[in-house]
PAKEKE-35707 format. One record per residue (C-alpha): x, y, z; residue in one letter. Coordinates in steps of 0.5 Angstrom, whole numbers, plus 500, padded with zeros to 3 digits. Layout:
BEGIN
XYZA/...
***
This chain:
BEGIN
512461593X/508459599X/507467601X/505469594X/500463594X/497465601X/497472598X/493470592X/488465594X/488468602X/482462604X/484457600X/490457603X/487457610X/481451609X/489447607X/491449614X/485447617X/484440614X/491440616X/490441623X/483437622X/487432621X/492431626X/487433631X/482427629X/489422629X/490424637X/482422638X/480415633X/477414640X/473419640X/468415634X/462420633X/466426632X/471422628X/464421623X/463427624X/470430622X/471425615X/463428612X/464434614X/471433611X/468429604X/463435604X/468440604X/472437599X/466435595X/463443595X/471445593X/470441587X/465444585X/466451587X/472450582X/469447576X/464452576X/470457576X/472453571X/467454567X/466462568X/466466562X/469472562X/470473554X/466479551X/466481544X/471487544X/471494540X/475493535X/481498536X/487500531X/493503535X/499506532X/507502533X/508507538X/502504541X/496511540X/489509538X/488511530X/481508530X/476505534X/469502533X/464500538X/463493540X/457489538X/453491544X/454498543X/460498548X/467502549X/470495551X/477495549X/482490551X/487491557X/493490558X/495483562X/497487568X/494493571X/498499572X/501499579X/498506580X/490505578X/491497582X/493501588X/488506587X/482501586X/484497592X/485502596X/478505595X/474499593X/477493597X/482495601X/482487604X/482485598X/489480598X/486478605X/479475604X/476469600X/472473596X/467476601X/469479607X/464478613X/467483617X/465488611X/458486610X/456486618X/459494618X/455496612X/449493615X/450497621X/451503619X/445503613X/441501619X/443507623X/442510616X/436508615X/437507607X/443504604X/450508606X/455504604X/456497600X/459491603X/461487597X/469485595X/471486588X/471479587X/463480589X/463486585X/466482579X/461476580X/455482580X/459484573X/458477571X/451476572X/450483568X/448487574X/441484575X/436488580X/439486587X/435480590X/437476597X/437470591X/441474587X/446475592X/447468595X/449466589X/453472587X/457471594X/459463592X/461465585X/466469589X/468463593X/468460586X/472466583X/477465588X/478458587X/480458579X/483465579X/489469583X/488475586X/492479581X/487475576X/480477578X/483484579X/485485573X/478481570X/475487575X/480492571X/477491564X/470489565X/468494571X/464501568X/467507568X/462511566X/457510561X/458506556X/465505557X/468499560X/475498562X/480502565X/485502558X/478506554X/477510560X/484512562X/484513554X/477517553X/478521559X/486522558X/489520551X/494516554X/496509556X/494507562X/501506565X/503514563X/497515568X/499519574X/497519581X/491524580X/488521574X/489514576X/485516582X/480519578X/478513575X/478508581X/473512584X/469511577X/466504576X/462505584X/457509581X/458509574X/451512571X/452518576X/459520577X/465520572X/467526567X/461530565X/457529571X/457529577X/463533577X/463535584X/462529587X/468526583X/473532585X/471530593X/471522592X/478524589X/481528593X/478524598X/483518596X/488522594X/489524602X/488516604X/494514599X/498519603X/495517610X/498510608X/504513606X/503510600X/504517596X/509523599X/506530602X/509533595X/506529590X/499529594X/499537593X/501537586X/495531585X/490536589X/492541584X/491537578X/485538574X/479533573X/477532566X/470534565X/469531559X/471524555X/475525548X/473522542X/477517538X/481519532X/479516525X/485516521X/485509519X/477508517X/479503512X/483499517X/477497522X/472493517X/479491514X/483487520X/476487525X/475479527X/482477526X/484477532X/479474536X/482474543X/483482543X/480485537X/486490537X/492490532X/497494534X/501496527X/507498525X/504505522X/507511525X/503516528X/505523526X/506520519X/499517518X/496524521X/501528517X/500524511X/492525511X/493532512X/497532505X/492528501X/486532505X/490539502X/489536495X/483533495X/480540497X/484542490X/481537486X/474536488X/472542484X/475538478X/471532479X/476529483X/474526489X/479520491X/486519493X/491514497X/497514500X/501507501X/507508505X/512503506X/518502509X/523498504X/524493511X/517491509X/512494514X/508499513X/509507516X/503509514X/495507510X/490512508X/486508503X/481515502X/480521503X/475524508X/470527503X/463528506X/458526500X/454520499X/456518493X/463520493X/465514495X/471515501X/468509504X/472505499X/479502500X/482504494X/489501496X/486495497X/482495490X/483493483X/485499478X/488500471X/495501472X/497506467X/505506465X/506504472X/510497471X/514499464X/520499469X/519491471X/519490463X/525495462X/528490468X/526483465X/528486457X/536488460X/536481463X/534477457X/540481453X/535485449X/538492450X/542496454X/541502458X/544506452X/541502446X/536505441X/528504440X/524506435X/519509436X/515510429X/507508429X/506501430X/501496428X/499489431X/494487429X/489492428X/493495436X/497501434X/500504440X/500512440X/505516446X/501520451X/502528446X/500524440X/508524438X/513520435X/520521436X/522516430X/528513435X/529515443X/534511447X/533506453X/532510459X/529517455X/523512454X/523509460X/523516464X/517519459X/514514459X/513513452X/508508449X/510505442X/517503445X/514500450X/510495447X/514494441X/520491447X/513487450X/512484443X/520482444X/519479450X/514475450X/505477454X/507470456X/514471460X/511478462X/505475466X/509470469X/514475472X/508479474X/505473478X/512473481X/512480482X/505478486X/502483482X/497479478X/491478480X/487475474X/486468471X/486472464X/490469459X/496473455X/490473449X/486476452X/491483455X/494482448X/500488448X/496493452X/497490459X/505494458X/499500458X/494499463X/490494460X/491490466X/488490475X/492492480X/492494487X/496499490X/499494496X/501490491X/505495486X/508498492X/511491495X/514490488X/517496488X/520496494X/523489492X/525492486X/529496492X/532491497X/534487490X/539492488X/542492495X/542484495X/537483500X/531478499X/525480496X/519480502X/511480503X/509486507X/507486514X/502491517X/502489524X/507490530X/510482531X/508480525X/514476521X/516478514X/515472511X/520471504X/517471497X/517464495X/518466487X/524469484X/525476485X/524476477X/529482476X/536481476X/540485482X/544489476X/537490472X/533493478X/540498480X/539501473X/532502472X/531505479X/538510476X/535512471X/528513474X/532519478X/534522473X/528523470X/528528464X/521531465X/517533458X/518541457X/510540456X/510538463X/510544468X/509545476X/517541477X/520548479X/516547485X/518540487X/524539492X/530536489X/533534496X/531527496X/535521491X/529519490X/527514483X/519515481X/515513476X/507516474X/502513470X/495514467X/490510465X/486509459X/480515460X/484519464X/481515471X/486512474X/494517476X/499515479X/506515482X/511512486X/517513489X/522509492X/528511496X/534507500X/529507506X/522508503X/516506498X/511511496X/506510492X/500515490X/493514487X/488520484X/481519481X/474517483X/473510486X/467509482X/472510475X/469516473X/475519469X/476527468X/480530463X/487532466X/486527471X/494525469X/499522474X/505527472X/499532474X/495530480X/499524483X/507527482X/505532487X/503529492X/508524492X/513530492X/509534498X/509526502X/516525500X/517532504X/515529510X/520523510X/528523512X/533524508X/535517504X/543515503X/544514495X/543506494X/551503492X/552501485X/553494486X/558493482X/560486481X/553483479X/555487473X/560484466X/563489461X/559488454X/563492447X/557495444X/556502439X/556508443X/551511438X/546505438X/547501445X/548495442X/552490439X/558492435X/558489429X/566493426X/562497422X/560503429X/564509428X/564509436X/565503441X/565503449X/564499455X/556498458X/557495463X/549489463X/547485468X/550478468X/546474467X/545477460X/546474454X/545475446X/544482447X/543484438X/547487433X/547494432X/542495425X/544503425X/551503423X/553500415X/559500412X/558504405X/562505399X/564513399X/568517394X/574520397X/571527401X/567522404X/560525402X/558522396X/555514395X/558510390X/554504388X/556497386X/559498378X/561505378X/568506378X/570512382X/577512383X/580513390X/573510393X/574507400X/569505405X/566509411X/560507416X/554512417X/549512422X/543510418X/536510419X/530507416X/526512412X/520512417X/525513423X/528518419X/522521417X/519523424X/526523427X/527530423X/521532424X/521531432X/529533432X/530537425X/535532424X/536526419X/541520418X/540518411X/544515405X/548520402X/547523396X/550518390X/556520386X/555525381X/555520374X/553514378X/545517378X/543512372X/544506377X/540509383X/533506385X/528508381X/520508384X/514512381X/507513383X/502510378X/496512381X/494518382X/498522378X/500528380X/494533381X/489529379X/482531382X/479524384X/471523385X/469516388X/464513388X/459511392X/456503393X/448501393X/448502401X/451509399X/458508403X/464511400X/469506396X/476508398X/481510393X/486504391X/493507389X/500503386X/507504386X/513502381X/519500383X/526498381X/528491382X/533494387X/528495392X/525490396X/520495399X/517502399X/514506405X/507510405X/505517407X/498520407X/499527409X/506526413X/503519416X/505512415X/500508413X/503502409X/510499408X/508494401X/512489398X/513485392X/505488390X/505495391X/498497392X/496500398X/488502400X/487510402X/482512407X/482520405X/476525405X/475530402X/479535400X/487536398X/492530400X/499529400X/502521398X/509520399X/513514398X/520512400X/525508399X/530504405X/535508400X/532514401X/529516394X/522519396X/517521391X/511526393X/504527388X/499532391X/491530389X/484532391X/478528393X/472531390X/464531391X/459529386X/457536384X/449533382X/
***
């Protein structure tokens, strides 16, 4: 302890000693009264000068803004700015490299753990030989000295200004210790141009780390900060060999390096010019700079070659789309323990107006058809399906909202995990009318996926379709959630820097363990649309659950994949929200996503959990509950905290002759007449169903002789080929044509067609307002039995 301290701090020890000895000596000679006087002012003064040599080191501040930096996990600089004053001043580590400490006290100070701060033998030689010189030779400054000129801003070279440079020496080695003031050196010292600090020096002028450096580099730099304006890599090119090499021979005289690594160093190059800083996380910098104050470095935990290789990708496609009007992208990489492996917020697009400044995974966009599976997730908990039950998908109407699919079709009936896989829109609002706005947008809040204030009104249903904000961070992390839920893992935030703890979700995950497995099982087995191409081309190596949206105008698409290990999620548009026809998340996101997942490991299949799970008897057919009339029942295994899941309305146990083909109504006699169940649909399921499959589930045919007591319904207006003129009002709009049916008692409602559309399901008044142009149309009413009649009319002009 007492050798480290008389290394550290040489002369205060030595002034401790002396007033030690002083001491002891005036105790022998109290006789002696005028140098006893002497002795205790000379000691209060020396006391009082330590003092405020002291405090004022005390008050010494070194700290200048740094550059802000952004290093990799493996500790590479991704991107870089320069500091306030226009400075490559980049934080140091706490300690100085052996190597580049040995070189630069070799060179510079030599007796630099052996002096207070000044060494009066150094100056009296540097006198002498700049007098014998005639200019000046050599310099006598310490490193503290050099520290405190540093410190002073390097002013023009005065008698004033170095008396007051040499007692702020005293006072730097009175408040700092040795290792301390050389490592302030380290970091403050200029090492060639603007670039200050040995770690930006070693990193411009080697791209490593200063404590890869070798002998020869490390030398190169100490010799750097003596003349920084004249010598360093790029100029004075051979002066710094010399000085090099020169040092190299000095480390070897001392024996502080052997004969073989000098002649290896002597045959090392120097550089000759400095390196530029890549930029691979430009969105980065303005994002994190000022948040650590200390240091304005963050280390993250992005992986390096992934980020550069991730860039590469989404730059590859840039350069595809641009000629489609297409100039942003983005690419969020997690890892599914909660840090992030890699952040390219934008392409590198050079135009003004194209926006690649703009940090797309941080901004609010529209997310498409991107959080169907959390409604999916939160449907299959509340019991209101199965994976295999069956959803209309028929045209809806919700108060002037009537959801469409994205190819303008419907499928009359689709079953749970077909919709969810392409992505269908009316069964996905018509299950959000089910769940409840409300309910959803308080699970989304939980999800840390909501950032407006807005209410469940003013979304209205479109919120499951895009009518909603998002960011790309936040749908990433509920993804990822989605994840480690399945494995029985918490639900976490996302960290970026390295150290950073990943801090718990305070709200309940709101998906359950078994509904989150089974939405990302069937987002595997995702059955792609045949009117979507390119899928041959992807790889199929990789279990990998995944999801694509589109926006409303085609300016937002999307896609997000999720492995055992990672999230990945895409984004392509304009950053201006300029859409572009075929500007679709199955299209442009989905093979990105595809080219990123490439350059991830191979994932392990997720387990099934097979105890967050509770068998439920349900019809094979529909998916839902048996109510004795299903042909078919098996064993779905639902989440279980699920409840109330509904009873199956597609099976009905109807009264059939013996051959089973035909129906016998009420009140007529057939002999042998038994029941049997039947897959029923509405007629308007039915009628799309037939026309999307070719198929039909309709009521049989009524027993031959049983006709009279079947449902009867007419058309009464208009009447078959009728040829309609409608008049025009006052402000010569068009008066729309009213038509009306007649039914049967039997019949509680009747459903409308306009030329194979639905427009209307009447009931009681049977009277339905028609918007037709002009020309030939075709109206057509059926019956829930299945009787349907058809009358073919014409709307005409007035000839006048």
């Amino acid at each position: 302890m007492y050798n480290k301290q008389i290394q550290n701090n040489s002369w205060l020890s030595a002034i401790y000693l002396n007033f030690v000895f002083f001491i002891f000596v005036v105790m022998y000679n109290k006789k002696k009264i005028y140098f006893y006087k002497f002795a205790k002012r000379a000691t209060f003064a020396l006391i009082i000068v330590i003092v405020l040599l002291y405090i004022w080191g005390d008050n010494v501040n070194f700290e200048k803004r740094f550059a802000p930096v952004i290093y990799s996990k493996e500790g590479k600089i991704m991107s870089a700015g320069i500091s306030e004053d226009q400075q490559w001043r980049i934080a140091c580590e706490n300690k100085m490299p052996d190597k580049l400490a040995t070189s630069i006290r070799l060179f510079e100070d030599q007796y630099f753990y052996y002096h207070p701060g000044v060494n009066i033998g150094s100056i009296l030689k540097a006198i002498k030989n700049n007098i014998n010189a005639g200019h000046i030779v050599r310099g006598g400054s310490t490193i503290t000295m050099q520290l405190a000129r540093i410190y002073y801003g390097n002013r023009k070279r005065t008698y004033w200004q170095k008396i007051k440079e040499i007692l702020l020496s005293f006072a730097l080695e009175l408040r700092f210790s040795k290792d301390k003031i050389l490592n302030l050196y380290g970091q403050y010292a200029p090492f060639g141009g603007n670039i200050i600090g040995y770690d930006a020096a070693s990193r411009f002028y080697y791209d490593k780390k200063p404590g890869l450096l070798s002998w020869s580099e490390a030398v190169t730099l100490a010799v750097l900060p003596n003349a920084p304006s004249d010598i360093y890599p790029g100029k004075g090119q051979r002066v710094l060999l010399e000085k090099r090499d020169r040092l190299l021979k000095k480390l070897l005289d001392k024996s502080i390096i052997d004969s073989l690594t000098y002649r290896l160093s002597l045959r090392e190059n120097v550089p000759v010019r400095k390196n530029n800083f890549p930029d691979l996380t430009p969105h980065l910098l303005p994002l994190l700079s000022g948040t650590n104050t200390k240091t304005n470095s963050y280390i993250t935990t992005i992986d390096y070659s992934l980020q550069k290789e991730a860039s590469r990708v989404i730059n590859r496609y840039n350069k595809r789309y641009s000629s489609l009007g297409i100039d942003n992208m983005a690419v969020l990489i997690l890892r599914n323990d909660g840090t992030v492996a890699s952040y390219v917020a934008n392409t590198n697009c050079q135009s003004k107006e194209c926006g690649s400044k703009v940090d797309i995974i941080r901004s609010e966009r529209s997310p498409g058809s991107i959080l169907k599976p959390f409604l999916y997730g939160a449907c299959l908990d509340a019991g209101i399906i199965t994976r295999r039950s069956l959803l209309m998908d028929i045209p809806s109407f919700y108060n002037g909202f009537s959801p469409k699919n994205y190819d303008r079709k419907f499928r009359g009936i689709v079953r749970v995990d077909k919709a969810l896989t392409q992505s269908l829109n009316v069964p996905a609002v018509n299950l959000l009318a089910k769940y409840g706005i409300d309910a959803f947008l308080s699970d989304l809040k939980k999800l840390k996926i909501a950032h407006s204030a807005k209410t469940a009104d003013y979304y209205g249903l479109s919120l499951i379709l895009g009518g909603s904000e998002v960011r790309m961070w936040d749908i990433g992390r509920a993804y990822m959630n989605m994840v480690r839920v399945a494995m029985k893992k918490k639900p976490i935030d996302i960290t970026l820097t390295k150290g950073e703890k990943n801090k718990i979700l305070d709200d309940d995950f709101p998906i359950s363990t078994a509904a989150s497995w089974q939405i990302l099982d069937m987002l595997k087995g995702v059955n792609r649309p045949e009117e979507q191409d390119g899928w041959q081309y992807f790889s199929g190596q990789h279990s990998i659950s995944w999801k694509t949206g589109t926006s409303y105008g085609y300016r937002d698409a999307w896609s997000v994949g999720v492995t055992k290990d990672y999230t990945v999620v895409i984004w392509v548009g304009n950053a201006d929200g300029e859409g572009r026809k075929g500007l679709t998340g199955i299209k442009k996101a989905a093979p990105v996503l595809f080219s990123v997942f490439d350059l991830l490991p191979i994932s392990e299949k997720t387990e099934e959990p097979l105890n967050a799970f509770k068998p439920k008897k349900v019809c094979k057919a529909s998916g839902y509950t048996s109510t004795g009339a299903c042909e078919k029942e098996v064993i779905a295994f639902v989440p279980k905290n699920s409840h109330n899941l509904p009873l199956c309305k597609f099976h009905k146990l109807l009264t059939v002759d013996e051959t089973g083909k035909y129906l016998v109504p009420p009140n007529c006699n057939v002999k042998n007449a038994g029941q049997k169940s039947f897959f029923i649909l509405n007629p308007i399921a039915n009628s799309y169903f037939k026309k999307f499959k070719g198929k039909e589930f309709l009521y049989p045919p009524v027993f031959p002789g049983c006709e009279t007591v079947k449902s009867k319904i007419g058309i009464i207006y208009p009447p078959e080929n009728a040829e309609i003129l409608l008049p025009k009002d006052i402000d010569n709009t068009k008066r729309k044509l009213i038509c009306s049916a007649s039914t049967s008692s039997d019949v509680d409602s009747l459903y409308w067609f306009l030329d194979n559309e639905i427009i209307s399901i009447t009931k009681e008044s049977h009277k339905v307002v028609v918007n037709a142009d002009t020309g030939v149309h075709k109206i057509t009413i059926l019956a829930p039995t299945g009787t349907s009649i058809t009358h073919t009319f014409k709307i005409i002009t007035n000839k006048s």
